[in-house]
Biopython code that builds the backbone (N, CA, C, O; Angstrom):
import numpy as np
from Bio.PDB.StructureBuilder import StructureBuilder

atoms = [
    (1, "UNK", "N", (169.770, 10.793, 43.001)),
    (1, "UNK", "CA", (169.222, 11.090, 44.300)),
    (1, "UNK", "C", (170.320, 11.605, 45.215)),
    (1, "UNK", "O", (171.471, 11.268, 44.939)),
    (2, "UNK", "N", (170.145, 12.234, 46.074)),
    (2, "UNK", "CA", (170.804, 12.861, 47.147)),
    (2, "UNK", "C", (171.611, 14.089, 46.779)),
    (2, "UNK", "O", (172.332, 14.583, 47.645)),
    (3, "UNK", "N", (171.542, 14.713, 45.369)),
    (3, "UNK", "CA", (171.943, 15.567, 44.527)),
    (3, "UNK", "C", (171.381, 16.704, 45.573)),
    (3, "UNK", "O", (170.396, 16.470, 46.274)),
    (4, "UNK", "N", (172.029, 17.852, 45.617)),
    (4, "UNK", "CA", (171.190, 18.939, 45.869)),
    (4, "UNK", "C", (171.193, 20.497, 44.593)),
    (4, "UNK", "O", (171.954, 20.952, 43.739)),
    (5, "UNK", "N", (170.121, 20.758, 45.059)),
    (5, "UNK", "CA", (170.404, 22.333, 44.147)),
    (5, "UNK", "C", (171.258, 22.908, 44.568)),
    (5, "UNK", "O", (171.409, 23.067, 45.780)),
    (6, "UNK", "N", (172.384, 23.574, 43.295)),
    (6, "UNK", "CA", (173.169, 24.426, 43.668)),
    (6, "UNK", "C", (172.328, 25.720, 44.444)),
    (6, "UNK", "O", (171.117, 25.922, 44.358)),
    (7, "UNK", "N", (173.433, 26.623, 45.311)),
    (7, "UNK", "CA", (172.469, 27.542, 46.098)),
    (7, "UNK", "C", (172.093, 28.478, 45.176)),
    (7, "UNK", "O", (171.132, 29.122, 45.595)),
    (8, "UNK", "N", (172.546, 28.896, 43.837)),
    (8, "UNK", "CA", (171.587, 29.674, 43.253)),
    (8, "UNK", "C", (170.022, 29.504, 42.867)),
    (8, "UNK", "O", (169.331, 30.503, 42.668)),
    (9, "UNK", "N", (169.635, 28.535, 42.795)),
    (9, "UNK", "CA", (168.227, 27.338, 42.748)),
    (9, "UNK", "C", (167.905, 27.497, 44.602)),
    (9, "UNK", "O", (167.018, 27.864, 45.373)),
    (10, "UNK", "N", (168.704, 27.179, 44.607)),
    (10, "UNK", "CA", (167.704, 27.170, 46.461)),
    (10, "UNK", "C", (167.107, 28.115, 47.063)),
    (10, "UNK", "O", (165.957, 28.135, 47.502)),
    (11, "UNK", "N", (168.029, 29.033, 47.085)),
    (11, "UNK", "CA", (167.652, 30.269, 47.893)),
    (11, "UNK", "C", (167.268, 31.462, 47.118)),
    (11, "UNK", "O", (167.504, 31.356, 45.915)),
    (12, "UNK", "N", (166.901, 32.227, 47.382)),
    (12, "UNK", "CA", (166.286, 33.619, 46.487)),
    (12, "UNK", "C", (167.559, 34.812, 46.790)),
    (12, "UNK", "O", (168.322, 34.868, 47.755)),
    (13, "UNK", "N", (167.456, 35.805, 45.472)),
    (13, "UNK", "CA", (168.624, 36.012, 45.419)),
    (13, "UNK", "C", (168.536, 37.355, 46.542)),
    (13, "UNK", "O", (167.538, 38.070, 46.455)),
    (14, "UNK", "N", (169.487, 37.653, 47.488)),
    (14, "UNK", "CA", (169.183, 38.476, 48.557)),
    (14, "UNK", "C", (169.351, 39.831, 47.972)),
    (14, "UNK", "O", (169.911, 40.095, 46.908)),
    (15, "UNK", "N", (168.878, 40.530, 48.679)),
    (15, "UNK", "CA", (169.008, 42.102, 48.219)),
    (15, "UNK", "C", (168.375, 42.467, 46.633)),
    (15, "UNK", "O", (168.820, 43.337, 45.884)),
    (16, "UNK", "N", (167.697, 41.930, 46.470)),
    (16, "UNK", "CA", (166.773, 42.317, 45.269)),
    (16, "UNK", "C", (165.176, 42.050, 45.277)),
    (16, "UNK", "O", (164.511, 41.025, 45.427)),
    (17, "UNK", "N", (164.751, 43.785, 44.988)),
    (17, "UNK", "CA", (163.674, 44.129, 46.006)),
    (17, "UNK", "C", (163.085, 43.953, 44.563)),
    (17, "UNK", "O", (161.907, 43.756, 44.861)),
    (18, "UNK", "N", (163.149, 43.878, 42.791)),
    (18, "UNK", "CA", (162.355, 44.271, 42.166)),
    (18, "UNK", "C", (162.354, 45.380, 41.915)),
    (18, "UNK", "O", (163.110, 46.217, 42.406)),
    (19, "UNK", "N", (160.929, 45.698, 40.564)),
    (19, "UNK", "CA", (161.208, 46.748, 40.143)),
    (19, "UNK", "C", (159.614, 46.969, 40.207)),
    (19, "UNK", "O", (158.915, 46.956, 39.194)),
    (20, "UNK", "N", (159.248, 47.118, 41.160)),
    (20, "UNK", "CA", (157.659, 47.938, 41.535)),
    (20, "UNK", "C", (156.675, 48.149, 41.167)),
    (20, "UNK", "O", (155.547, 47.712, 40.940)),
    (21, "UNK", "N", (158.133, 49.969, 41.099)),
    (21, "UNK", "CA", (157.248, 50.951, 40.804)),
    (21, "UNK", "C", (156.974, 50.983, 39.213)),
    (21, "UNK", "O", (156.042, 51.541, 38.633)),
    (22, "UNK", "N", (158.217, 50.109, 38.570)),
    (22, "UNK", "CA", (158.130, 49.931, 36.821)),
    (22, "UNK", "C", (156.957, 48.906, 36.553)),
    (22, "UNK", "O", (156.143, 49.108, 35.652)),
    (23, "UNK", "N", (156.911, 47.925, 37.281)),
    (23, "UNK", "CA", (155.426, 47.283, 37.021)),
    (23, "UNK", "C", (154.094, 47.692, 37.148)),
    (23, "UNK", "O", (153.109, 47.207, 36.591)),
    (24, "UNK", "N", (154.157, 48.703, 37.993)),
    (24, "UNK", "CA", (152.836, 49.383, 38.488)),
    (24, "UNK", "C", (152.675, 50.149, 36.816)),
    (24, "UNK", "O", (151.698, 49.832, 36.138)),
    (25, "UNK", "N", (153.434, 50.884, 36.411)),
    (25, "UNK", "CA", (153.741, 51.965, 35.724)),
    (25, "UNK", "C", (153.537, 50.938, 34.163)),
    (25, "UNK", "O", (153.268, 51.472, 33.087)),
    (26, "UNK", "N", (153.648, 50.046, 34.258)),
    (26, "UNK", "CA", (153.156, 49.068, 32.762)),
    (26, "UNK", "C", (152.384, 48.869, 33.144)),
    (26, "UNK", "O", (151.481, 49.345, 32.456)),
    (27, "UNK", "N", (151.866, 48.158, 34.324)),
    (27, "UNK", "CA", (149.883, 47.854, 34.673)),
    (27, "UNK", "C", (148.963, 48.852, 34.342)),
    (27, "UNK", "O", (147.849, 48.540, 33.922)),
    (28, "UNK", "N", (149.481, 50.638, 34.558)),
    (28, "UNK", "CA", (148.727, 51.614, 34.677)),
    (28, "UNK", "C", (148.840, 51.867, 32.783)),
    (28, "UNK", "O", (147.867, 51.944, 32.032)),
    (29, "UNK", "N", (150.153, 51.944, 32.419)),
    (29, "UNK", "CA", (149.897, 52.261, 31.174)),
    (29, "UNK", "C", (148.827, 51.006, 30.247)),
    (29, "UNK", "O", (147.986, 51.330, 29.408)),
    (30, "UNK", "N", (149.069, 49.901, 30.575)),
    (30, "UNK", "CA", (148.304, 48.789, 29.626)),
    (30, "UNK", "C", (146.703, 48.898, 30.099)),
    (30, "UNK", "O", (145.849, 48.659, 29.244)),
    (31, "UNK", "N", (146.376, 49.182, 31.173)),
    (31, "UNK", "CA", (145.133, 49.347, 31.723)),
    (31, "UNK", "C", (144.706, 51.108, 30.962)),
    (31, "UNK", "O", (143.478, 51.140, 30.886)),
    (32, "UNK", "N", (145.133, 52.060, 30.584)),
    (32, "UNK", "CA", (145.061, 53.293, 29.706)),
    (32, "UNK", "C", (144.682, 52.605, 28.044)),
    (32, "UNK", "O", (143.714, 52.773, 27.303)),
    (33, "UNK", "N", (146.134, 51.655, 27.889)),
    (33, "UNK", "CA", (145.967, 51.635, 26.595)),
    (33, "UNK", "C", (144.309, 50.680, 26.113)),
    (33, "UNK", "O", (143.834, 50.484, 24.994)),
    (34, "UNK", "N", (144.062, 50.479, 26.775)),
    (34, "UNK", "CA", (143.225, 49.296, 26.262)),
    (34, "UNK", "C", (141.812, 50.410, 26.762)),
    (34, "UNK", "O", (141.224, 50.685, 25.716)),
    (35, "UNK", "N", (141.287, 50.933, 27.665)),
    (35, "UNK", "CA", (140.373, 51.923, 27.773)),
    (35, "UNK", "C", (140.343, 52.786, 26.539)),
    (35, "UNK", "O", (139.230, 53.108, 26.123)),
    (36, "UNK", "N", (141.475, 53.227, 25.862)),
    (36, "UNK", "CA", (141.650, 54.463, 24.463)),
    (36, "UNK", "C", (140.895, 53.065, 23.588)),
    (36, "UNK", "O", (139.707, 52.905, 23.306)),
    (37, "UNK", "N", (141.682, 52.471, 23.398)),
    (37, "UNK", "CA", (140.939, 51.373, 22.339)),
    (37, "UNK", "C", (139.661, 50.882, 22.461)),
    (37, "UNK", "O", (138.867, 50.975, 21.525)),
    (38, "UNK", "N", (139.338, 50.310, 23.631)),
    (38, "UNK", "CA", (137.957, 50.530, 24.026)),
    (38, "UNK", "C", (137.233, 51.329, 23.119)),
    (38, "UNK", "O", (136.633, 51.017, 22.090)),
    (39, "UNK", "N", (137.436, 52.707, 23.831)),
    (39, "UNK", "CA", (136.517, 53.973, 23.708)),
    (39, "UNK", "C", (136.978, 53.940, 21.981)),
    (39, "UNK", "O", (135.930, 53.797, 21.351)),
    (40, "UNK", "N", (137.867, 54.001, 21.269)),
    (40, "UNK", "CA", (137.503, 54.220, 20.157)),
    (40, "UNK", "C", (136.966, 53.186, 19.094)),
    (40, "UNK", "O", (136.324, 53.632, 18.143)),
    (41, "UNK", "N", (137.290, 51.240, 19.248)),
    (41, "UNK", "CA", (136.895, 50.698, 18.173)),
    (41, "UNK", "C", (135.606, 50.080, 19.110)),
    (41, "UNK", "O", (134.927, 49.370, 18.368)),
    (42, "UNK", "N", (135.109, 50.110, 20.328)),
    (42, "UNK", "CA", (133.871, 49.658, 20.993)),
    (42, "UNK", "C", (132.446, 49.586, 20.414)),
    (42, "UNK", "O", (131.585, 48.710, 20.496)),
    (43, "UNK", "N", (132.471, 50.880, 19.754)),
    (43, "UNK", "CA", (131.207, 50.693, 18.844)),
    (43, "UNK", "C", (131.140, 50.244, 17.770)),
    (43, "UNK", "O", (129.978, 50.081, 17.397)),
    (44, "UNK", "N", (132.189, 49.845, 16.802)),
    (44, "UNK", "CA", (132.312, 49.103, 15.713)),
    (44, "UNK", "C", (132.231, 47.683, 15.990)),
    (44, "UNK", "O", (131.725, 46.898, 15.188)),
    (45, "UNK", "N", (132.814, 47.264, 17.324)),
    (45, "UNK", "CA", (133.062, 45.635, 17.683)),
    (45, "UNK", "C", (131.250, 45.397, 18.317)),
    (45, "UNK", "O", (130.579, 44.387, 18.107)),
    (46, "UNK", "N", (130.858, 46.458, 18.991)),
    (46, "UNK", "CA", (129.266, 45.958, 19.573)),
    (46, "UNK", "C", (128.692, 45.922, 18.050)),
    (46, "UNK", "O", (128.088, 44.946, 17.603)),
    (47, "UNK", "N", (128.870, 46.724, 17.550)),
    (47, "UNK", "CA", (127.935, 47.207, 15.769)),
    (47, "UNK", "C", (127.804, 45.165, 15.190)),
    (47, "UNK", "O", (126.885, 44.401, 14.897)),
    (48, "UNK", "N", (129.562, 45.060, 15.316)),
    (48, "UNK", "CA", (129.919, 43.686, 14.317)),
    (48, "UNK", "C", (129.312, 42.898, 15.283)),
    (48, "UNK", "O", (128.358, 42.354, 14.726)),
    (49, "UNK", "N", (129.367, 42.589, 16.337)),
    (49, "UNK", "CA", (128.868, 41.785, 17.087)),
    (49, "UNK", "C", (127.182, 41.557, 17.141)),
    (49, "UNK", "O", (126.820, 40.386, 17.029)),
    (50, "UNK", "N", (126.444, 42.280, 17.256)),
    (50, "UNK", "CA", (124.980, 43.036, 16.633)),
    (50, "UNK", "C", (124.614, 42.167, 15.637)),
    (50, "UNK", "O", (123.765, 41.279, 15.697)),
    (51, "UNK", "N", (125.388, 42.519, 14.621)),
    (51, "UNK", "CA", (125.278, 41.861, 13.164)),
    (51, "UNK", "C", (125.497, 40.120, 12.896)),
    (51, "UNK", "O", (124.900, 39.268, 12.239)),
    (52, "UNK", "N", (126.415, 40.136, 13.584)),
    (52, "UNK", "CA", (126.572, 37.959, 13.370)),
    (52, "UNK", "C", (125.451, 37.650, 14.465)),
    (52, "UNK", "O", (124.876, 36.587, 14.232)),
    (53, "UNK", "N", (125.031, 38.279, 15.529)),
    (53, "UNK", "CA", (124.111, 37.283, 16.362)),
    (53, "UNK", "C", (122.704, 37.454, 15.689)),
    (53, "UNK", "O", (121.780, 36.742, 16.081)),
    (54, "UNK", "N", (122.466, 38.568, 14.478)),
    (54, "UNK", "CA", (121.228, 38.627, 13.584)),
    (54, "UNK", "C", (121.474, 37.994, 12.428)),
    (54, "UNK", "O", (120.477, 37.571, 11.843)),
    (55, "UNK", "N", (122.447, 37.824, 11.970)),
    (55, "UNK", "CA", (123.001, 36.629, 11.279)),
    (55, "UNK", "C", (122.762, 35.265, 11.432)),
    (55, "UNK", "O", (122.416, 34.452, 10.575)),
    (56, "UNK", "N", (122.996, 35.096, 12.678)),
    (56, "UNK", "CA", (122.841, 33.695, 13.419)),
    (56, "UNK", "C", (121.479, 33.085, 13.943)),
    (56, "UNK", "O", (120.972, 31.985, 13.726)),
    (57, "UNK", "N", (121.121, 33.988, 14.583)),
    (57, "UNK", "CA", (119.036, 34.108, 14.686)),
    (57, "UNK", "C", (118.472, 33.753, 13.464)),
    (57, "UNK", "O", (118.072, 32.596, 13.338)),
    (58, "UNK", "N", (118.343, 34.721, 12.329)),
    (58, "UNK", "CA", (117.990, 34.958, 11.273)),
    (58, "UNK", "C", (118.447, 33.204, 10.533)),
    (58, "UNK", "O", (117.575, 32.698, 9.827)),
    (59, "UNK", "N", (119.156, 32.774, 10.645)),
    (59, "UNK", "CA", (119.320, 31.137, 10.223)),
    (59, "UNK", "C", (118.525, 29.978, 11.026)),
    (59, "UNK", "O", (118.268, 28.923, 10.446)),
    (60, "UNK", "N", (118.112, 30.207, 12.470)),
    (60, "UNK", "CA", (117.603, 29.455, 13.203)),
    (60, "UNK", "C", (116.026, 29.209, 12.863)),
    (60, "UNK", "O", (115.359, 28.439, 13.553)),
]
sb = StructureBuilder()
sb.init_structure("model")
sb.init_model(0)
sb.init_chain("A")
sb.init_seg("    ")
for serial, (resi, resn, name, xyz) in enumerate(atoms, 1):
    if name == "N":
        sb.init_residue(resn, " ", resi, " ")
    sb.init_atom(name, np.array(xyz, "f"), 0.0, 1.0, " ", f" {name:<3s}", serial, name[0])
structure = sb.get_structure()
């Protein structure tokens, strides 16, 4: 007890703004990549999906 954090733990480190515009720029690309994938395996995953819930009915 009565320990304190060294000031690298305490305080935030000054003059560092981050990197933005590089996060925006991975949000925009991962939000692309996953629309391409979408659009191309979407109808195979609704198709498979289709199929186990007539699978699953079809047992009830």
């Amino acid at each position: 007890m009565g320990q304190r954090w060294p000031s690298a733990l305490a305080s935030p480190t000054t003059g560092e703004q981050g990197d933005v515009p590089g996060w925006v720029l991975v949000t925009l690309m991962t939000a692309g990549l996953i629309i391409a994938i979408w659009a191309v395996a979407g109808p195979a995953l609704v198709n498979l999906f289709n199929t186990a819930i007539e699978k699953v009915a079809g047992l009830l």
